[in-house]
KOLKERO-931825 format. One record per atom (N, C-alpha, C, O): residue in three letters; x, y, z. Coordinates in steps of 0.1 Angstrom, whole numbers, padded with zeros to 4 digits, always signed. Atoms other than C-alpha are relative to their C-alpha. Layout:
% KOLKERO-931825
alaXYZ ...
This chain:
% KOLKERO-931825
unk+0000+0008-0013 unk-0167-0020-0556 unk+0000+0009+0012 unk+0010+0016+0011 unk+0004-0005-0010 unk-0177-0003-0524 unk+0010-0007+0013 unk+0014-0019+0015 unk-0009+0005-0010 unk-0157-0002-0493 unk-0009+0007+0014 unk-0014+0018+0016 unk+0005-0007-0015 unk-0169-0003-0457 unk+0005+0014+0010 unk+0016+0011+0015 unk-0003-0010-0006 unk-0164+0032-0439 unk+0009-0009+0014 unk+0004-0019+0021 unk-0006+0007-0011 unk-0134+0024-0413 unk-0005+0008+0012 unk-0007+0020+0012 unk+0010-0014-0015 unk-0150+0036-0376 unk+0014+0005+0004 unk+0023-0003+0005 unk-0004-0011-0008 unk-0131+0063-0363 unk+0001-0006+0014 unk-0006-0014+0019 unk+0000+0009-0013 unk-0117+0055-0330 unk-0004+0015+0007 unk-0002+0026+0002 unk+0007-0010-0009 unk-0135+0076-0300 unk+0013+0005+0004 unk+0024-0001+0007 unk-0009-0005-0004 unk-0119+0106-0291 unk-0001+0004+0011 unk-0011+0010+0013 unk+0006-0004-0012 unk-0116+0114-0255 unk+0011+0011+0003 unk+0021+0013-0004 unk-0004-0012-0004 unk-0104+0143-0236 unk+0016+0000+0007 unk+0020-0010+0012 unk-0014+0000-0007 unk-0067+0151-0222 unk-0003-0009+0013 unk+0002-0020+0015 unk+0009+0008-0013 unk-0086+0140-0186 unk+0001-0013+0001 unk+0007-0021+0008 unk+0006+0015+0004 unk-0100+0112-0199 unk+0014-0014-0003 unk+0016-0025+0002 unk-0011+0006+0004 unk-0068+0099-0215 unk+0008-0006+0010 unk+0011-0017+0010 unk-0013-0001-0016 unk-0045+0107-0179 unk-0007-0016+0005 unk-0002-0027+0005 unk+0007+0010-0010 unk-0071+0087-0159 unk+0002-0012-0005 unk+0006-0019+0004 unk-0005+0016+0007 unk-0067+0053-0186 unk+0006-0002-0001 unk+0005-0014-0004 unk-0010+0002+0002 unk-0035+0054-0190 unk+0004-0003+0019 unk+0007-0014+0023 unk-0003+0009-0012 unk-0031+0056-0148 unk-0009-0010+0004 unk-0003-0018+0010 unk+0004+0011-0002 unk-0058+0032-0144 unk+0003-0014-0006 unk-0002-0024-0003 unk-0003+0013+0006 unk-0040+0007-0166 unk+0016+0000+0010 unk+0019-0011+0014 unk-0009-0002-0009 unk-0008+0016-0146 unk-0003-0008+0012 unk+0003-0018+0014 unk+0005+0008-0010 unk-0024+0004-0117 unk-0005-0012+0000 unk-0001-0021+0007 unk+0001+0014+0001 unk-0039-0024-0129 unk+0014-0008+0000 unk+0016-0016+0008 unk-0014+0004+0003 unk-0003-0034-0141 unk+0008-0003+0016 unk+0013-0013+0022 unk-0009+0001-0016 unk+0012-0028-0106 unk-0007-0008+0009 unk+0001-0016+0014 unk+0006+0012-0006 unk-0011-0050-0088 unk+0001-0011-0006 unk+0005-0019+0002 unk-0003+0015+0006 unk-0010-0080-0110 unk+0009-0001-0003 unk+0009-0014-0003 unk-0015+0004+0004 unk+0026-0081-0121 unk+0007+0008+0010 unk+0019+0003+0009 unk-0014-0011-0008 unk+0047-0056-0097 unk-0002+0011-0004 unk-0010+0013-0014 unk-0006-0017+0004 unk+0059-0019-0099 unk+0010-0001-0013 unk+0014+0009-0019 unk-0014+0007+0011 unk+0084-0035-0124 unk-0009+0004-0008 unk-0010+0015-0013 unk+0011-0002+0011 unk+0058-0039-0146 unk-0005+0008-0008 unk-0008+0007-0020 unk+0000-0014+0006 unk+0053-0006-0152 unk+0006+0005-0012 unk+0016+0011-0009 unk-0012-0003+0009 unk+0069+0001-0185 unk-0008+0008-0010 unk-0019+0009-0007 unk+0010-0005+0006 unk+0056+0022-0213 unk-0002-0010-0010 unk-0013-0006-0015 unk+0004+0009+0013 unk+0051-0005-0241 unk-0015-0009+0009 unk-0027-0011+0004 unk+0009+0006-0010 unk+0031-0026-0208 unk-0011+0008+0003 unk-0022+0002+0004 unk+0017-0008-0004 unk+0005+0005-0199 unk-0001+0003-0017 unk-0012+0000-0022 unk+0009-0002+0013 unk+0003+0013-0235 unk-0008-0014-0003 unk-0018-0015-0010 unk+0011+0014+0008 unk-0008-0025-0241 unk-0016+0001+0008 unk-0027+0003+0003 unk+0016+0000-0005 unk-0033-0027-0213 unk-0009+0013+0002 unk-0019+0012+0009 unk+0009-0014+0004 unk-0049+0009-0221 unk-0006+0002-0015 unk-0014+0010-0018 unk+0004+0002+0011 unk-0051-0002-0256 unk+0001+0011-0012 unk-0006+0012-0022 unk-0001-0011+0013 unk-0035+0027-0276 unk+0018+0001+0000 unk+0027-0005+0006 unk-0016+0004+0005 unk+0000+0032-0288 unk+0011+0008+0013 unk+0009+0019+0019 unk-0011-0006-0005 unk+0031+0039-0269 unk+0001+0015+0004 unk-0001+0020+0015 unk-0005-0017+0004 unk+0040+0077-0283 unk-0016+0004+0009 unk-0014+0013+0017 unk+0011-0005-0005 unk+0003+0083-0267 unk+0001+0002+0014 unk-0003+0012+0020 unk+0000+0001-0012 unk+0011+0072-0235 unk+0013+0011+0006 unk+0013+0018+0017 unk-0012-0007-0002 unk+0046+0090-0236 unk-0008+0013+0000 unk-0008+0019+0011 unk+0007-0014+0003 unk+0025+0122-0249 unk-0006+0002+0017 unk+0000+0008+0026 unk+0006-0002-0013 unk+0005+0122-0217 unk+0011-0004+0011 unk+0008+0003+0021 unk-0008+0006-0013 unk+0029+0108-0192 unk+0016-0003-0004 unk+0021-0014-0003 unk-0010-0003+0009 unk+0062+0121-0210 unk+0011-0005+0018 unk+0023-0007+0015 unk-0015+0004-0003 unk+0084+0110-0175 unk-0008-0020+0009 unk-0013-0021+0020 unk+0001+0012-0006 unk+0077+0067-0168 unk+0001+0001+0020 unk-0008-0002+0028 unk+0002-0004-0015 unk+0093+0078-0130 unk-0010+0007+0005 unk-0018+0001+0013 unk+0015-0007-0002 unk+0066+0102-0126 unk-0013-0010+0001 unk-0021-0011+0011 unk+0010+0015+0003 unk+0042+0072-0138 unk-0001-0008+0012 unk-0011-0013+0018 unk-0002+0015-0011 unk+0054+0049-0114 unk+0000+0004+0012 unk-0008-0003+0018 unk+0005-0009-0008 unk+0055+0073-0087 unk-0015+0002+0006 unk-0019-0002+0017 unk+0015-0002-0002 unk+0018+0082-0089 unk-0004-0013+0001 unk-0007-0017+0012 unk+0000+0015-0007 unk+0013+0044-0093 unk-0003-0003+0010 unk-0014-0004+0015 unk+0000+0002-0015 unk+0022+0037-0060 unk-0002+0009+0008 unk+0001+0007+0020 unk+0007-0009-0012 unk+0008+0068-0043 unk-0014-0003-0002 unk-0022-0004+0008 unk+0016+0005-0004 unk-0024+0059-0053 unk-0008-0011+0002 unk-0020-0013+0006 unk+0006+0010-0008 unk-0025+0027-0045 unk-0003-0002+0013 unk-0014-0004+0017 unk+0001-0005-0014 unk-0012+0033-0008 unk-0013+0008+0006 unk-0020+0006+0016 unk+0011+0000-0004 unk-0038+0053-0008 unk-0013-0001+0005 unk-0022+0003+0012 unk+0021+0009+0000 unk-0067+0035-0011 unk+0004-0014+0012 unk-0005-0020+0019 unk-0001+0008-0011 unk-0046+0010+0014 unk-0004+0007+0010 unk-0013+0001+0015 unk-0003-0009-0012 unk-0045+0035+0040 unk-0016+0002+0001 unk-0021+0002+0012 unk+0014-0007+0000 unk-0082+0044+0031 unk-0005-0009+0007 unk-0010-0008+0018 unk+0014+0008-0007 unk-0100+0013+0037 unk+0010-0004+0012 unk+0003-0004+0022 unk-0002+0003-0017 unk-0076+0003+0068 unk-0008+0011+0012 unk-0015+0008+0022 unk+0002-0012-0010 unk-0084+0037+0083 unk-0017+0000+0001 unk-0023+0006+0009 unk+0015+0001-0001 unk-0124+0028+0075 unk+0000-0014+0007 unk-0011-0013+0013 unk+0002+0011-0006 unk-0122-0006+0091 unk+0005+0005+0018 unk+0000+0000+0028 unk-0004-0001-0012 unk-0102+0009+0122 unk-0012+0005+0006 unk-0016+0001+0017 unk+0012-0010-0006 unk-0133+0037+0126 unk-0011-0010+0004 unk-0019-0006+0011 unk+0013+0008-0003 unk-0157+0003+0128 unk-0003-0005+0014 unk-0013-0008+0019 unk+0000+0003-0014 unk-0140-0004+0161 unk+0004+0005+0015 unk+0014+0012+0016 unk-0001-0011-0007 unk-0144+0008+0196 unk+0008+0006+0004 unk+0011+0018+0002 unk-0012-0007-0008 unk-0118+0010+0216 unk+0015-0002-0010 unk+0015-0009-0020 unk-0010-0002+0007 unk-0081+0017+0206 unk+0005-0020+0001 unk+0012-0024-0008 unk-0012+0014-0003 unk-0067-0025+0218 unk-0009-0006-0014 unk-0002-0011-0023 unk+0010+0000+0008 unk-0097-0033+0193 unk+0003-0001-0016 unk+0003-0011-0024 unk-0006-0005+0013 unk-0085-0013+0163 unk+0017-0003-0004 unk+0022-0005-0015 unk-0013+0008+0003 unk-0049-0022+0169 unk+0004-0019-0001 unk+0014-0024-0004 unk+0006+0015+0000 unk-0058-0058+0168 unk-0003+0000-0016 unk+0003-0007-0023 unk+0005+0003+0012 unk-0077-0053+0136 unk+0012+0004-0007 unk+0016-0004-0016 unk-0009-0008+0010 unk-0048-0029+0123 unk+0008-0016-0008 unk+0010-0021-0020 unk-0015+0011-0001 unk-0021-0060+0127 unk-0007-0014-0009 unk-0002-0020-0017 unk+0006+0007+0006 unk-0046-0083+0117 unk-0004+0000-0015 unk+0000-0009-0023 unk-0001-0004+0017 unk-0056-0068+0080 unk+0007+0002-0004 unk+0005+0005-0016 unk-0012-0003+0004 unk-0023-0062+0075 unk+0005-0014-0002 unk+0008-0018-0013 unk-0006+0012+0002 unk-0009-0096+0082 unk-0007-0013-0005 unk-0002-0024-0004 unk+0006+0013+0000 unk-0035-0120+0071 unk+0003-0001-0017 unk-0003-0011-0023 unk-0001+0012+0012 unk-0024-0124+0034 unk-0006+0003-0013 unk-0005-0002-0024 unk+0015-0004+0008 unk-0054-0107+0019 unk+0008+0012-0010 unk+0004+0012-0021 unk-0005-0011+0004 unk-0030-0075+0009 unk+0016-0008-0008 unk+0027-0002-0007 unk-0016+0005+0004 unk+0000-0098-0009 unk+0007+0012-0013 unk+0017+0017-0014 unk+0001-0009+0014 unk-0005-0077-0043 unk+0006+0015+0006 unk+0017+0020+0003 unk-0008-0013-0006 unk+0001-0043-0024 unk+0009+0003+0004 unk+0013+0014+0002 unk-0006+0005-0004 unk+0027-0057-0007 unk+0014-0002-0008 unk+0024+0002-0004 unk-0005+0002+0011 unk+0044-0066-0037 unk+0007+0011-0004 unk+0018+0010-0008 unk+0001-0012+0004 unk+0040-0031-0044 unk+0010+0007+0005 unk+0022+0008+0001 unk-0015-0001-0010 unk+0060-0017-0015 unk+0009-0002-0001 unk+0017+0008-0002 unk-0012+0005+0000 unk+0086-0042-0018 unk+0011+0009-0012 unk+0022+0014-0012 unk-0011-0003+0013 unk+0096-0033-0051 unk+0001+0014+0002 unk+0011+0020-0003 unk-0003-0020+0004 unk+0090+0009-0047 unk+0010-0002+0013 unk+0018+0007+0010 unk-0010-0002-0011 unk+0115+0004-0015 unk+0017-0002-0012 unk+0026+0006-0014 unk-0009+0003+0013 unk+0139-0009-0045 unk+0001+0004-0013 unk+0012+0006-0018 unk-0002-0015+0013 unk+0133+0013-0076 unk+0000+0015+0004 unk+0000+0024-0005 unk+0001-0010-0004 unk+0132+0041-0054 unk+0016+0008+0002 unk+0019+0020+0002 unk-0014+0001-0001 unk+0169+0037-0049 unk+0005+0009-0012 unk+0015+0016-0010 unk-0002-0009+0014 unk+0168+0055-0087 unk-0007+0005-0007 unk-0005+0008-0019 unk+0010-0009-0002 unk+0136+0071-0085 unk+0000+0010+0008 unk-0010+0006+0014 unk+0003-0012-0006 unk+0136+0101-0067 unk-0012+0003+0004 unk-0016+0002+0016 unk+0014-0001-0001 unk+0102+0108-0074 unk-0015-0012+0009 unk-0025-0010+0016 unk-0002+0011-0006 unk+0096+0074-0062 unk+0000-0004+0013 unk-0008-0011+0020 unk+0002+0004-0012 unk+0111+0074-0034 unk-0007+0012+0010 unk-0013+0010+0022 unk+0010-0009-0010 unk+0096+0106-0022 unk-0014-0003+0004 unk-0018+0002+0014 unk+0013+0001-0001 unk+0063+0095-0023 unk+0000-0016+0006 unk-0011-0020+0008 unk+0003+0005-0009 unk+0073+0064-0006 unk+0004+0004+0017 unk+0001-0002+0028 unk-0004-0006-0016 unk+0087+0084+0024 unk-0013+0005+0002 unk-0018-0001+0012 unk+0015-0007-0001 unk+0053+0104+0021 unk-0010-0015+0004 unk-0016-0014+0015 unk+0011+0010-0005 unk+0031+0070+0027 unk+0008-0006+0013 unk+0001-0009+0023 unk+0003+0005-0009 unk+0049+0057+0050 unk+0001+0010+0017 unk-0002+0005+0028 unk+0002-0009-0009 unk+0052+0087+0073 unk-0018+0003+0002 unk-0021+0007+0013 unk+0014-0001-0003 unk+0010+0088+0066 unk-0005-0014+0009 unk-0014-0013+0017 unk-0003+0009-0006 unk+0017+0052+0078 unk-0001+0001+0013 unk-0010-0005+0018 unk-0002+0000-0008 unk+0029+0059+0109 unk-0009+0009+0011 unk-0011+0007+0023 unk+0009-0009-0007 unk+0007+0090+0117 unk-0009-0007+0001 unk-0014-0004+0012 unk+0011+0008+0001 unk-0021+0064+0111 unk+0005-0012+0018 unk-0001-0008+0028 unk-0004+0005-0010 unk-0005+0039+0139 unk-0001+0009+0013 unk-0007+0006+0023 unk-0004-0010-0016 unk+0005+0070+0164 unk-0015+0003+0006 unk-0018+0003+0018 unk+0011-0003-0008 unk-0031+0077+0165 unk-0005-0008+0006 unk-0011-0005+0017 unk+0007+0010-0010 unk-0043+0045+0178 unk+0007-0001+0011 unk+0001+0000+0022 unk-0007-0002-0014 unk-0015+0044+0202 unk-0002+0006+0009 unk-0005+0001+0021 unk+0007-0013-0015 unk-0022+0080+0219 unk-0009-0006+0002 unk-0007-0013+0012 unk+0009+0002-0005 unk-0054+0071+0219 unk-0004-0010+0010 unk-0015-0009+0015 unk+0001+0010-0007 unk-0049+0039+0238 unk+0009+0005+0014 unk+0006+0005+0026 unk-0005-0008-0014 unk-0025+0056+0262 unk-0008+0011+0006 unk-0008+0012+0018 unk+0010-0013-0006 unk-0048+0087+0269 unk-0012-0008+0009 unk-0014-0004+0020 unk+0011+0012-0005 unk-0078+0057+0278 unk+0008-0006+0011 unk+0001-0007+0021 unk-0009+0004-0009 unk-0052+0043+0298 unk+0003-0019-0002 unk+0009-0027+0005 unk+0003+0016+0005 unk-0058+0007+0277 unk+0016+0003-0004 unk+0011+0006-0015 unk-0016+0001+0003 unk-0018+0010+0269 unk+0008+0006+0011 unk+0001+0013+0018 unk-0012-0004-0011 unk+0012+0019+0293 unk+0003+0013-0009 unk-0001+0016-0020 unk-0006-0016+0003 unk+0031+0053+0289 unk+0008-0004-0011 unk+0015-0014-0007 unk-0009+0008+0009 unk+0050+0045+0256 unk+0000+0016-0012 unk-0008+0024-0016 unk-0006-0012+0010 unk+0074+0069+0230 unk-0011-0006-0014 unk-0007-0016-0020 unk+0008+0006+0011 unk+0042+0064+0202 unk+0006+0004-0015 unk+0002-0003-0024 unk-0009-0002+0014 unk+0063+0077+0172 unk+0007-0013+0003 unk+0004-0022-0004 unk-0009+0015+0003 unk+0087+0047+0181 unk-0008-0010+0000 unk-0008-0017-0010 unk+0008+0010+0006 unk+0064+0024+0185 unk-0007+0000-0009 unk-0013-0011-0009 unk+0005-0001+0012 unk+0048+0030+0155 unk+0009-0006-0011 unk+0007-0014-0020 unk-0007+0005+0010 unk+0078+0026+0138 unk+0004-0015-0004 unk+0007-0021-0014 unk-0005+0010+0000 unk+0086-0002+0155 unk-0008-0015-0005 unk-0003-0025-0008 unk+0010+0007+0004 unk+0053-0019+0145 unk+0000-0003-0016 unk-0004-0013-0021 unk+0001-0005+0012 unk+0058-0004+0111 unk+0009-0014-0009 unk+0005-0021-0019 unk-0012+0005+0003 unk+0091-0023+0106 unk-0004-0013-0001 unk+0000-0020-0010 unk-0001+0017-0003 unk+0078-0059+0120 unk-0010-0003-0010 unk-0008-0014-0016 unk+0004+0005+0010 unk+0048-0058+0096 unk+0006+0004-0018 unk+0000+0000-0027 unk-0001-0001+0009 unk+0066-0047+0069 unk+0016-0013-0006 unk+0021-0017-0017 unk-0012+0009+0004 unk+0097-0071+0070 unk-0008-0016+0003 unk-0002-0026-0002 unk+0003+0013+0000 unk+0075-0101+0080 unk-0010-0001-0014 unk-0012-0013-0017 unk+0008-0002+0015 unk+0051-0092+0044 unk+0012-0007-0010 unk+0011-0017-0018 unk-0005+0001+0011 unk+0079-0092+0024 unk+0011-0016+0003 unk+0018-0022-0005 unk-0007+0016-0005 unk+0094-0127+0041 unk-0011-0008-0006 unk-0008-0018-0012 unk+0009+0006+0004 unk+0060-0140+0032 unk+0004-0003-0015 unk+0004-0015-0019 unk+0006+0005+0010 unk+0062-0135-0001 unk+0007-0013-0007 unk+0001-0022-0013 unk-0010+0013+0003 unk+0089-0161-0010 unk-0003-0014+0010 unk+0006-0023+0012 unk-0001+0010-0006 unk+0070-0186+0014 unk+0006-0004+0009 unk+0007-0016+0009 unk-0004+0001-0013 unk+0085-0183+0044 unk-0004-0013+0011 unk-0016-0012+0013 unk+0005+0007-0007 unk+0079-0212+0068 unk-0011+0005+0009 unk-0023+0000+0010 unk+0010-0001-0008 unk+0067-0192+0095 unk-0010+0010-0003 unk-0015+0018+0005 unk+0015-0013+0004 unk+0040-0169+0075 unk-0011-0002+0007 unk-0019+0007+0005 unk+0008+0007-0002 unk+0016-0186+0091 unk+0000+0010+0014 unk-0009+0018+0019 unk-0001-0007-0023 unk+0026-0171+0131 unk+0002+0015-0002 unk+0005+0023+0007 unk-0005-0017+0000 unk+0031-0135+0116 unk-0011+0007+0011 unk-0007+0016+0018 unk+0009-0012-0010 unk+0000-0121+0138 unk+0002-0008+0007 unk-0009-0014+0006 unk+0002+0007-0018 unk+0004-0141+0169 unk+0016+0007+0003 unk+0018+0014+0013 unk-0017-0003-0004 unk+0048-0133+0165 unk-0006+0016+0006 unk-0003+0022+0016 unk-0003-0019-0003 unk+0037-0094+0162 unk-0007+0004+0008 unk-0004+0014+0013 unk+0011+0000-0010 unk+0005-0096+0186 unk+0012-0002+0011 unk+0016+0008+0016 unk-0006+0001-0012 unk+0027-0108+0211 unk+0016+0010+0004 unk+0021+0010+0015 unk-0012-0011+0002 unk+0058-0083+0203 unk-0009+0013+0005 unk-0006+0019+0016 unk+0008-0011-0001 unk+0032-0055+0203 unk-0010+0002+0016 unk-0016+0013+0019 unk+0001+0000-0012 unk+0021-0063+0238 unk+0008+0003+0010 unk+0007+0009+0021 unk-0010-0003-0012 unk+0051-0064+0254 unk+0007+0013-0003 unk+0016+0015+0004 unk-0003-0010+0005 unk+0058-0031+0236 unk-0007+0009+0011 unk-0001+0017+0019 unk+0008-0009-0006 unk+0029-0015+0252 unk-0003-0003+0013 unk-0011+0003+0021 unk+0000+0005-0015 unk+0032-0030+0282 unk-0014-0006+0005 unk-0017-0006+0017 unk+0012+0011-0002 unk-0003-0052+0277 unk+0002-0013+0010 unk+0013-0018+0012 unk-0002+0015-0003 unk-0009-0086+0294 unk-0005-0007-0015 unk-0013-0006-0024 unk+0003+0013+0016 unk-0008-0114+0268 unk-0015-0004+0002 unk-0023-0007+0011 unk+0016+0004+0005 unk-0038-0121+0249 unk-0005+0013-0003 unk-0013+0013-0012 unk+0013-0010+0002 unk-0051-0083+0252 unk-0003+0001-0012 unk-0015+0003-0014 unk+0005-0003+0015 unk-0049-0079+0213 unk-0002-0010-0007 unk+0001-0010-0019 unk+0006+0011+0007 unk-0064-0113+0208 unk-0011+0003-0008 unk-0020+0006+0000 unk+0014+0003+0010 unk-0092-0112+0181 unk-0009+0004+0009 unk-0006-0001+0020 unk+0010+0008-0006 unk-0124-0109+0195 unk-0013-0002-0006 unk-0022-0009+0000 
């Protein structure tokens, strides 16, 4: 009686391995949380065993770490390509506050929330969330100067205001996600906070 040859499963390279194991990491972290992250969960959705995943990515913190630096990343990326689309600095700060608070980013968001809270016993973790959000804020300060130097903003400390901007979209995100009543007024509340910051008249960072 003859038996079917069992196929051989494809072997791919140390490289190859890293990259599937963090691209299933990532997927994981966007659709369920940073939580999510576990080694039994990326070994499921990368479709090879456990000990494989451990072999390659022998510390989970480390894991989870990179996780959320490369997501940030790719946040930071396409904000920072959507800001280059528009002219002036009131423009791009408009859009910034706007892509940020409309709802579209809940998943990333998510992300944040929880690396602000496993970071607490992540190290690795939380360094790499100090690292984004310090890229964070250099990303803000530039639209700032640039709107003070143009003279479209008042004379203003742009490190604080950045932070201070930093703060209102990140604590009204994470109010969102539990359905907040007022999720709905987050860009008009912070448009209009961010005006009187910069010493705008109301409306300047209306849409247009």
């Amino acid at each position: 009686m003859s038996s079917t040859p069992r196929k051989r499963a494809e072997r791919k390279t140390p490289a190859e391995r890293r990259a599937e194991i963090a691209a299933a990491a990532r997927s994981l972290a966007l659709g369920e949380g940073l939580a999510a992250v576990t080694l039994r969960a990326v070994a499921a959705r990368a479709g090879v065993t456990p000990a494989l995943v451990a072999h390659y990515q022998p510390s989970m913190d480390a894991l989870i770490a990179e996780t959320f630096d490369a997501i940030v990343a790719v946040e930071i990326e396409e904000v920072g390509a959507l800001l280059a689309e528009r002219r002036d600095p009131s423009e791009r700060l408009s859009a910034l506050i706007g892509t940020l608070l409309d709802g579209s980013r809940e998943d990333v968001t998510v992300v944040w929330v929880e690396a602000w809270a496993l970071g607490r016993r992540n190290e690795s973790l939380a360094a790499s969330v100090r690292h984004r959000m310090d890229a964070w804020q250099s990303v803000i300060v530039g639209v700032i100067d640039d709107g003070v130097e143009t003279g479209d903003f008042g004379p203003v400390d742009a490190a604080a205001a950045a932070w201070q901007l930093l703060g209102m979209i990140d604590g009204l995100n994470a109010q969102a996600l539990v359905r907040w009543d007022g999720a709905g007024e987050r860009d008009a509340l912070t448009t209009r906070s961010v005006e009187g910051l910069l010493g705008l008249r109301p409306g300047a960072l209306a849409p247009r």
